[in-house]
GUVEX-704032 format. One record per residue: residue number from 1; chain; x, y, z of N, C-alpha, C in turn. Coordinates in nm, 4 decimals, always signed. Example, Ala and Ser with C-alpha at 12.3 -4.5 7.8 and 13.67 -1.06 7.14 Angstrom:
2
(1 A (+1.3190 -0.5690 +0.7800) (+1.2300 -0.4500 +0.7800) (+1.3200 -0.3300 +0.7800)),
(2 A (+1.2850 -0.2250 +0.7080) (+1.3670 -0.1060 +0.7140) (+1.2900 +0.0030 +0.7870)),
END
This chain:
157
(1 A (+0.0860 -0.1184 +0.0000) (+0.0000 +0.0000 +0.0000) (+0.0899 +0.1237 +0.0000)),
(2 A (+0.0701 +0.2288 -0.1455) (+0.1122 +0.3588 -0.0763) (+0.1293 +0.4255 +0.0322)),
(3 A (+0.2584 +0.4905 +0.1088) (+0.2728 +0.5655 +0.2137) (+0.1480 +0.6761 +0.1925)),
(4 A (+0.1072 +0.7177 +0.1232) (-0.0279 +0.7925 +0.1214) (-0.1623 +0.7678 +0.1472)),
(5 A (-0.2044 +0.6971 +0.0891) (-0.3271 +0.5748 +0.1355) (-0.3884 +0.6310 +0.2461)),
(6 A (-0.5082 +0.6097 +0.2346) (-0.5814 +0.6062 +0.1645) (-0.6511 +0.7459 +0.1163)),
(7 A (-0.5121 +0.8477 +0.1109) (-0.5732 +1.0073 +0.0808) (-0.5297 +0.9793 -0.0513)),
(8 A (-0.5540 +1.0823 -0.1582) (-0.5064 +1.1007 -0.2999) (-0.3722 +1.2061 -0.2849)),
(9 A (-0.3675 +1.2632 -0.2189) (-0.2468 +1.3426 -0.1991) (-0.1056 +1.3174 -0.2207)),
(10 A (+0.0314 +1.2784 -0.2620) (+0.1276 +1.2573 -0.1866) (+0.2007 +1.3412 -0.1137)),
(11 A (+0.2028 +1.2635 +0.0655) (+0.2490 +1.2871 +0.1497) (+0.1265 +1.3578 +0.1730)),
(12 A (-0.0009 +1.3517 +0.2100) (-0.1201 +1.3862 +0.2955) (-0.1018 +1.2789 +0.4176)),
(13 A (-0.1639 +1.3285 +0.5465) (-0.1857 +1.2751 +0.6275) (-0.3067 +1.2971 +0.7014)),
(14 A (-0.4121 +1.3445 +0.6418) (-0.5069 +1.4020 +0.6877) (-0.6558 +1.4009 +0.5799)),
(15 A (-0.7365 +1.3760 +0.5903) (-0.8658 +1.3982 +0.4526) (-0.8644 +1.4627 +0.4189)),
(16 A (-0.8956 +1.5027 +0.2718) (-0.8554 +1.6574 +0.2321) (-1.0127 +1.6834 +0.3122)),
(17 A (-1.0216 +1.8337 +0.2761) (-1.1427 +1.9064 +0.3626) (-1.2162 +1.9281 +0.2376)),
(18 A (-1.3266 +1.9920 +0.2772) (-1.4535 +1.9757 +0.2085) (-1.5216 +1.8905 +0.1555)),
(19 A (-1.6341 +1.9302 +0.1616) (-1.7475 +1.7898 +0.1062) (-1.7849 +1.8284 -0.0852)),
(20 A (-1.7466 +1.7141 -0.1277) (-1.7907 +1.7379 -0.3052) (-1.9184 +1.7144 -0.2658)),
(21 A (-1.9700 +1.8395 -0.3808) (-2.1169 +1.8630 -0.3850) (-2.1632 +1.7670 -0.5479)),
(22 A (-2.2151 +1.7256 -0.5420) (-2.2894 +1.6000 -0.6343) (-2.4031 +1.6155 -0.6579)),
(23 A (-2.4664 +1.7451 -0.7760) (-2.5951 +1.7548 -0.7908) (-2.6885 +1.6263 -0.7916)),
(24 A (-2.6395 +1.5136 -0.8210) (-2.7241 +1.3781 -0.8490) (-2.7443 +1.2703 -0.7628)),
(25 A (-2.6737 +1.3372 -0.6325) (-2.7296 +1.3125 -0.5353) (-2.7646 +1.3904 -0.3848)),
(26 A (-2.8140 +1.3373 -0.3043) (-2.8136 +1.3757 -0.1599) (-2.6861 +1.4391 -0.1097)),
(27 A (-2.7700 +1.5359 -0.0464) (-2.5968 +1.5953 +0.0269) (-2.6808 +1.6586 +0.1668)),
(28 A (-2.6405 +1.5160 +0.3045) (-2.6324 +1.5628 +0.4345) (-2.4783 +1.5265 +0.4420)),
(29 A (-2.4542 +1.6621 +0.5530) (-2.3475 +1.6152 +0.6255) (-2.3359 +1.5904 +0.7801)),
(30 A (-2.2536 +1.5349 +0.8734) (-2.2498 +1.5638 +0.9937) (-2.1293 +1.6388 +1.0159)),
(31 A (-2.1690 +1.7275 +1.1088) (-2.0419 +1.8321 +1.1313) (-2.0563 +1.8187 +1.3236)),
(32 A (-1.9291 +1.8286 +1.3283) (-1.8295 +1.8278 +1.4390) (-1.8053 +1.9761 +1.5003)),
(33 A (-1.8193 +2.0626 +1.6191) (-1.7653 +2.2201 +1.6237) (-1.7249 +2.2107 +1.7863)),
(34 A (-1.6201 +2.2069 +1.8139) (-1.5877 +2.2226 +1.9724) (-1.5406 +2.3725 +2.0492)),
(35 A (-1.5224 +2.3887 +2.1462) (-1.5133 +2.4695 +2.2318) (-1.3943 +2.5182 +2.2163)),
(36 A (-1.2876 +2.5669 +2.2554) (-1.1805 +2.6149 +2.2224) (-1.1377 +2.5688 +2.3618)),
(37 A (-1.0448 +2.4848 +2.3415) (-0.9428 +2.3768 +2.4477) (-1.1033 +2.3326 +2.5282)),
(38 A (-1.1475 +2.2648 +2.4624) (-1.2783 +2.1966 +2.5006) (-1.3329 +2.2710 +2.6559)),
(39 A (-1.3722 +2.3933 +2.6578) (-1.4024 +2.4425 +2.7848) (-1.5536 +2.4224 +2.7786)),
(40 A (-1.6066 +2.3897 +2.9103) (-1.7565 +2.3751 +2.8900) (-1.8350 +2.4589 +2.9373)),
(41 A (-1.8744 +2.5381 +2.7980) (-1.9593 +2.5872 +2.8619) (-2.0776 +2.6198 +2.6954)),
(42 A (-2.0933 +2.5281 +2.6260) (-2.1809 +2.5130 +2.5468) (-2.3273 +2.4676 +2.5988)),
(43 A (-2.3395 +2.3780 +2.6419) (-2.4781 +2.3232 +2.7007) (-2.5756 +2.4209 +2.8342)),
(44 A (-2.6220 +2.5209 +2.7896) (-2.6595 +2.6090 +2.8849) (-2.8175 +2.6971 +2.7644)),
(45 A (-2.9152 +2.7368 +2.8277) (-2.9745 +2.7791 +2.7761) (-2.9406 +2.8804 +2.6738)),
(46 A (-2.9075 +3.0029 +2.7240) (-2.8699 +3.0972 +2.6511) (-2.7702 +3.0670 +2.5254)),
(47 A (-2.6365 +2.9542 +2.5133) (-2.6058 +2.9081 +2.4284) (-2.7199 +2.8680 +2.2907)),
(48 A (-2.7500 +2.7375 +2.3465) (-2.8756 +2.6916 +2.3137) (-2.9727 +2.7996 +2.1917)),
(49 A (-3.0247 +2.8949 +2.2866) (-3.1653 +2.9587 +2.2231) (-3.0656 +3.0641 +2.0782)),
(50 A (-2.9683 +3.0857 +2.1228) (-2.8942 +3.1626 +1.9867) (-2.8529 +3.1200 +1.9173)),
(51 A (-2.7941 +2.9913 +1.9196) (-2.7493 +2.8801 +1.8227) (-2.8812 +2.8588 +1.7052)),
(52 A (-2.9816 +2.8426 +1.8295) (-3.1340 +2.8012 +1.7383) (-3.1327 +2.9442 +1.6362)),
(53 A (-3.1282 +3.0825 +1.6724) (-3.1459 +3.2146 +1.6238) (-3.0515 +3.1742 +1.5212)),
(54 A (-2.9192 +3.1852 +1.5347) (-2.8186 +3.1616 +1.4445) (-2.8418 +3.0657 +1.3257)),
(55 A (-2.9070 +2.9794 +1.3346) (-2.9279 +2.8858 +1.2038) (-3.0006 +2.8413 +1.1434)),
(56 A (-3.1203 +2.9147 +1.2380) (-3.2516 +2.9591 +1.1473) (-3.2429 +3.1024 +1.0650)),
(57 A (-3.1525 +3.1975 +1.1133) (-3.1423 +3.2796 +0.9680) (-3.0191 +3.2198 +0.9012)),
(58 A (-2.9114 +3.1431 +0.9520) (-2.7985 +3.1277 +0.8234) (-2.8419 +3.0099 +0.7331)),
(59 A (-2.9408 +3.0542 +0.6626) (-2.9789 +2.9490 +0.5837) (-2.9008 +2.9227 +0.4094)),
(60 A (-2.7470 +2.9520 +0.4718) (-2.6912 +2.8727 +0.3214) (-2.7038 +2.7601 +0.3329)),
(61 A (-2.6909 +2.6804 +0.4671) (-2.7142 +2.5273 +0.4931) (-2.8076 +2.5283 +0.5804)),
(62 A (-2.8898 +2.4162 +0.5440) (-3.0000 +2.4113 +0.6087) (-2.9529 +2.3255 +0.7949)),
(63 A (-2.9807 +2.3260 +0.8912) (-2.9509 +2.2483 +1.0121) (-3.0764 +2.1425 +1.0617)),
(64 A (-3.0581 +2.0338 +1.0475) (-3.1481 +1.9740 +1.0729) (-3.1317 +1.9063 +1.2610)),
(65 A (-3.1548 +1.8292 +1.2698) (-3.0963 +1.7344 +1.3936) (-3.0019 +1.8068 +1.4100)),
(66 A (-2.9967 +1.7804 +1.5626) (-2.8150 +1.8574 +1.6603) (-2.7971 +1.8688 +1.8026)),
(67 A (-2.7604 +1.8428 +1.8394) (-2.7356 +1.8144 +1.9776) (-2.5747 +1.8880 +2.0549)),
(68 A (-2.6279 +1.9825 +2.1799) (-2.5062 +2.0625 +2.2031) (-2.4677 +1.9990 +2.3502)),
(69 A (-2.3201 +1.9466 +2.3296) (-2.3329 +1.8980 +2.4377) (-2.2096 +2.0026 +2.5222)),
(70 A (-2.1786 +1.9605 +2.6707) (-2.1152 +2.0760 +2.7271) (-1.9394 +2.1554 +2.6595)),
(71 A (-1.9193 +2.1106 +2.5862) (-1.7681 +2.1064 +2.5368) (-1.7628 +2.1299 +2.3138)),
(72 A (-1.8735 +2.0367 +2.3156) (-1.8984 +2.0080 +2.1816) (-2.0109 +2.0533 +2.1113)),
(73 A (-2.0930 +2.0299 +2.0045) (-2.1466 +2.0040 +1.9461) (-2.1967 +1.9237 +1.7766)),
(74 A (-2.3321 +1.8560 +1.8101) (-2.3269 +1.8053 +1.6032) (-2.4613 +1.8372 +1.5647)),
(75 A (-2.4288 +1.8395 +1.4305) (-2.5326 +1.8618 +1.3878) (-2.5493 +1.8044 +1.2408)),
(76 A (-2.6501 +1.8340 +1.1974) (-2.6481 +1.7762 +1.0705) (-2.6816 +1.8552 +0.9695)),
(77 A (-2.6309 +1.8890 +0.8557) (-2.6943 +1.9900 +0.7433) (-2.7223 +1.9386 +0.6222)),
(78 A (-2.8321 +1.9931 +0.5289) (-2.8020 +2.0102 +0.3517) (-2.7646 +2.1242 +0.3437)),
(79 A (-2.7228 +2.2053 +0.2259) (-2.6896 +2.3049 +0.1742) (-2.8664 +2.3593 +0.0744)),
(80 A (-2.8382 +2.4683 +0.1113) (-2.9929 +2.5480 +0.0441) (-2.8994 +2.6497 -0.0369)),
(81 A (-2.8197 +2.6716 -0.0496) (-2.7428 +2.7994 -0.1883) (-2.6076 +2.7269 -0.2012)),
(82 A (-2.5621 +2.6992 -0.2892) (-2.4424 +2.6263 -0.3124) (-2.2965 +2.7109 -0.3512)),
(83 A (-2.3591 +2.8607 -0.3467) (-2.2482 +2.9513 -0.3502) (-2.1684 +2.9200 -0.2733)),
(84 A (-2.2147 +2.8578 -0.1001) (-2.1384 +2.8553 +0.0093) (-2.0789 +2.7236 +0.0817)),
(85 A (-1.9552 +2.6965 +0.0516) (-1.9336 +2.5843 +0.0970) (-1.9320 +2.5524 +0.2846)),
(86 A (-1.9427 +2.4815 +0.2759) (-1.9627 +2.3782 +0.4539) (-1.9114 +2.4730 +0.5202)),
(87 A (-1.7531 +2.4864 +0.5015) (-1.6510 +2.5971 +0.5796) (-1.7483 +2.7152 +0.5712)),
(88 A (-1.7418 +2.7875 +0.4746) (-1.8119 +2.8978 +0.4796) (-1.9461 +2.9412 +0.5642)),
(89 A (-1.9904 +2.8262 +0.5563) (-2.1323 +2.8697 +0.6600) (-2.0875 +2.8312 +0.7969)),
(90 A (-2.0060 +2.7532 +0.8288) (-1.9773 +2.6703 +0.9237) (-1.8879 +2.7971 +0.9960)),
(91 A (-1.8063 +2.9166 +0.9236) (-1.7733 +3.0116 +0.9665) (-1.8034 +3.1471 +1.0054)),
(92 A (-1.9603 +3.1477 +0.9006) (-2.0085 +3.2626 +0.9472) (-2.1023 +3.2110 +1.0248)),
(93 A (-2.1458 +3.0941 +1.0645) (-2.2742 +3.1234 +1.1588) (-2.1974 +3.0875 +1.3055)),
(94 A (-2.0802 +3.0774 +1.3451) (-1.9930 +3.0766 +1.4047) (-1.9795 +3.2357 +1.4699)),
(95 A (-1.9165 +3.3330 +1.3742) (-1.8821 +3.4715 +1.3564) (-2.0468 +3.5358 +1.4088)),
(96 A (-2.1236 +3.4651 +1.3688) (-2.2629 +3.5445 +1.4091) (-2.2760 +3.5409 +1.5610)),
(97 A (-2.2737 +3.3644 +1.6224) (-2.2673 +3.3543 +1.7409) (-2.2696 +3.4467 +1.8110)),
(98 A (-2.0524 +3.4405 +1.7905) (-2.0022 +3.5491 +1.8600) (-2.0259 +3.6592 +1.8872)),
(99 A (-2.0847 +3.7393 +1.7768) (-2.1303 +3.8582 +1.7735) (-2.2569 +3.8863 +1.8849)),
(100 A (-2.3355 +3.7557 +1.8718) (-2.5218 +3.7883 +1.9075) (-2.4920 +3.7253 +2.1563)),
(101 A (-2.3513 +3.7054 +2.1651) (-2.3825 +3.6920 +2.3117) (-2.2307 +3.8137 +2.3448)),
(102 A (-2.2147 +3.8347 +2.5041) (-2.1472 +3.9104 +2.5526) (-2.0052 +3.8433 +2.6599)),
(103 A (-2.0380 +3.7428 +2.6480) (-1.9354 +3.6074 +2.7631) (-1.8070 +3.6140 +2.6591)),
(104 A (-1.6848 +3.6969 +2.7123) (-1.5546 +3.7059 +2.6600) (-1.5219 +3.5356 +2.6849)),
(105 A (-1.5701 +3.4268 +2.7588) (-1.4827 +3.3134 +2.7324) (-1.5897 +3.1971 +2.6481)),
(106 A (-1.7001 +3.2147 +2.5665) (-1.7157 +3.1570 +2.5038) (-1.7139 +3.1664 +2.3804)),
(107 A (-1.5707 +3.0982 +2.3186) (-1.4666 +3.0838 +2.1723) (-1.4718 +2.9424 +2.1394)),
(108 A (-1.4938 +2.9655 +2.0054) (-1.5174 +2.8172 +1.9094) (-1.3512 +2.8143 +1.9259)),
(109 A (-1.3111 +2.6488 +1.8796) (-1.2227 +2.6131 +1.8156) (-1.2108 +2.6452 +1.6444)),
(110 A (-1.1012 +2.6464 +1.5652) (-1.0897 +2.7236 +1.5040) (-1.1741 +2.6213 +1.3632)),
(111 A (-1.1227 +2.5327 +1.3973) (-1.1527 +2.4282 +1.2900) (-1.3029 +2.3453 +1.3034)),
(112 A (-1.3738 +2.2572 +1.2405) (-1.4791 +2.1829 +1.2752) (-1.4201 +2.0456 +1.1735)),
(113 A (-1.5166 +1.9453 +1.1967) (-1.4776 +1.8244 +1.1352) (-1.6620 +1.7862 +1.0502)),
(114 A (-1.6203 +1.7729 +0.9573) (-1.7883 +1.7269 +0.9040) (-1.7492 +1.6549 +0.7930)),
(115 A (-1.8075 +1.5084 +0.7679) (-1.8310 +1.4589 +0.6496) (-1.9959 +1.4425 +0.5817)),
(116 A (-2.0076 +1.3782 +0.4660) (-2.0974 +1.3625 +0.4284) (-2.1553 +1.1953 +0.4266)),
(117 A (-2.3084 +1.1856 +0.4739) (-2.3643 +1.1323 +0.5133) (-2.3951 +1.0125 +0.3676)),
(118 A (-2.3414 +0.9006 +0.3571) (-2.3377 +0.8242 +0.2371) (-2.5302 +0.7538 +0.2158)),
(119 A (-2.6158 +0.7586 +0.3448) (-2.7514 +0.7274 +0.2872) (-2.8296 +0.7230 +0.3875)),
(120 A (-2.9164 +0.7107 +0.4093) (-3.0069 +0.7659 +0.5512) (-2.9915 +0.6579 +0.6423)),
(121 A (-2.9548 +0.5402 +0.5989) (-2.9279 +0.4551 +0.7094) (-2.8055 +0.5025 +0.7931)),
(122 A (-2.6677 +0.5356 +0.7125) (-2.5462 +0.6060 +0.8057) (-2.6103 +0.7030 +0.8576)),
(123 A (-2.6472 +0.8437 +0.8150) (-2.7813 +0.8794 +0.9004) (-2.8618 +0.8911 +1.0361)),
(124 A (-2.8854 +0.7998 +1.0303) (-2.9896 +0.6767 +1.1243) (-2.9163 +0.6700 +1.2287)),
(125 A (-2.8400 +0.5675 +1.2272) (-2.6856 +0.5255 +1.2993) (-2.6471 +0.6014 +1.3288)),
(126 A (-2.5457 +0.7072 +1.2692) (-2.5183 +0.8373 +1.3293) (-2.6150 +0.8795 +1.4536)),
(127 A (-2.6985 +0.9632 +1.3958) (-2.7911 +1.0058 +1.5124) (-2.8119 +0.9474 +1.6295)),
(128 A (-2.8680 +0.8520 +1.6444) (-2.8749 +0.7139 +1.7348) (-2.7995 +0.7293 +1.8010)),
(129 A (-2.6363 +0.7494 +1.7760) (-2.5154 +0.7268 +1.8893) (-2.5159 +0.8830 +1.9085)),
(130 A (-2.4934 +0.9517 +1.8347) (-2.5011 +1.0838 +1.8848) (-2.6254 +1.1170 +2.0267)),
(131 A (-2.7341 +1.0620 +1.9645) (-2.8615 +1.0988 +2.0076) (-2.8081 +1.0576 +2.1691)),
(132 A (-2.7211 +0.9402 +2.2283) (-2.7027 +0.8808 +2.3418) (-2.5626 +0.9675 +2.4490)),
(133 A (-2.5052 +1.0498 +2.3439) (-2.4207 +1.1292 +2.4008) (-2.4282 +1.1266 +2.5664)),
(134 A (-2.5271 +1.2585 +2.5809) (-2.5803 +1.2834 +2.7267) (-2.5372 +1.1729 +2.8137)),
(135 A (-2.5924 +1.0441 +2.7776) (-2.6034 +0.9202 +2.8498) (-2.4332 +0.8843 +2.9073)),
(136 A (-2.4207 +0.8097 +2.7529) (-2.2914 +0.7967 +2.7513) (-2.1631 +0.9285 +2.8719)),
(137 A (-2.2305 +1.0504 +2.8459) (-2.1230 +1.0918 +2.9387) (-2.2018 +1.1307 +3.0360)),
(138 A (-2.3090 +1.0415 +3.1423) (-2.3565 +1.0616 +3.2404) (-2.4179 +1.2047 +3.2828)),
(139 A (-2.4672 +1.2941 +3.1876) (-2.5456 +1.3970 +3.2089) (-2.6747 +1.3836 +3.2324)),
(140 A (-2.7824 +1.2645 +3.1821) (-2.8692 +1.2423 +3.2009) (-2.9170 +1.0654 +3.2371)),
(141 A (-3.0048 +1.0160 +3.2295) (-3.0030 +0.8735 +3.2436) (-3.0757 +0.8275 +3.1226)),
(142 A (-3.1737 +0.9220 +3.0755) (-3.2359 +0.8567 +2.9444) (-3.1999 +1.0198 +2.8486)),
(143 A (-3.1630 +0.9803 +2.7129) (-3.1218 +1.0810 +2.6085) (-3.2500 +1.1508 +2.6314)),
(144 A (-3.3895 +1.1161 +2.6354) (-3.4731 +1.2312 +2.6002) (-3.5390 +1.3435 +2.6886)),
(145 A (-3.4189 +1.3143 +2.8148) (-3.3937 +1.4425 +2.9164) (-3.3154 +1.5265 +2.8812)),
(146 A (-3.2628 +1.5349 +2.8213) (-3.1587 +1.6462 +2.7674) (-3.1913 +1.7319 +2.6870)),
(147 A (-3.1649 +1.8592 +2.7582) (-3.2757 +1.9618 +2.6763) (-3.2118 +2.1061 +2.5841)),
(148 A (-3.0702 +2.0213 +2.5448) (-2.9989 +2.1241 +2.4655) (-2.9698 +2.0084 +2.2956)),
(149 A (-3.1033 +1.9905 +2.2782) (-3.0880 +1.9267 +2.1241) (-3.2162 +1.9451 +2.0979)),
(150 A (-3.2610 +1.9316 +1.9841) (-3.3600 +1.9761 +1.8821) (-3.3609 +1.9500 +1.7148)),
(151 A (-3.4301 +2.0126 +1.6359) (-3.4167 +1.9867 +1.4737) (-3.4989 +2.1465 +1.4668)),
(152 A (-3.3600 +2.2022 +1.3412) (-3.4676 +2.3104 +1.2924) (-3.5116 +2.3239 +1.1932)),
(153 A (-3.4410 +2.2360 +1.1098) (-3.5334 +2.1879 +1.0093) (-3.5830 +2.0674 +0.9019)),
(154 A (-3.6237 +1.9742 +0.8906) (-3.6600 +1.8250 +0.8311) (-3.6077 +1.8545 +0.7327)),
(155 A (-3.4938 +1.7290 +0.7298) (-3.3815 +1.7208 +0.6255) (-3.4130 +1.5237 +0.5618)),
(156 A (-3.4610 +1.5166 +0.4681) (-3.5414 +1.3947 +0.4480) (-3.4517 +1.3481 +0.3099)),
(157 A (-3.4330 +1.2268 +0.2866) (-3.3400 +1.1419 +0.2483) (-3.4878 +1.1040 +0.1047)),
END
């Protein structure tokens, strides 16, 4: 096997970034956005209710399913204007955040991680384990106590 493998690059060590857009098919992705040196303080109402503000107007990508947990968050998108790639929205509705609260220590990390969702069953799966987060890190006992996740908008396969 190529020292490159399984990127196309030589000498990559990393996926290249961005998601190819494929008019002929589906395009969800799941995206990845953490805290800056994972500090927690994402999972709190006021986070929460502006995030919702934030991505109900940045509608270059649509946000469907998402769940904010204290350090992290995911979510899931299509794209609704294709002028704007993943990064791009993924940076200004970021930049909006910031702008729309007043807490000098809540800073994104600089980067996010998102691929694209190969068919509603990965999907499915995805969500599911996501959906158990809370659990998994002992914030709640059943996922559907946790009251910093939602959908803002039906993203259908």
């Amino acid at each position: 096997m190529p020292m490159n493998a399984p990127f196309d690059e030589p000498g990559r060590r990393t996926p290249p970034q961005g998601v190819r857009i494929d008019l002929s098919q589906r395009i969800i992705i799941f995206v990845t956005v953490c805290t800056k040196d994972r500090i927690a303080w994402l999972a709190c109402e006021e986070a929460h209710l502006l995030l919702r503000k934030v991505w109900t107007a940045a509608q270059a990508w649509l946000v469907g399913d998402y769940i904010l947990m204290p350090d992290h968050l995911h979510l899931f998108a299509a794209p609704r204007d294709l002028r704007f790639t993943a990064e791009d929205w993924i940076k200004f509705w970021k930049s909006q955040f910031t702008k729309g609260h007043r807490n000098p220590h809540w800073i994104w990390q600089s980067k996010a991680v998102h691929h694209r969702m190969r068919d509603a069953e990965s999907y499915r799966e995805k969500w599911l384990y996501v959906h158990q987060n809370p659990v998994r890190a002992g914030l709640v006992k059943v996922a559907e106590e946790w009251p910093f996740r939602g959908k803002i908008f039906d993203l259908k396969w």
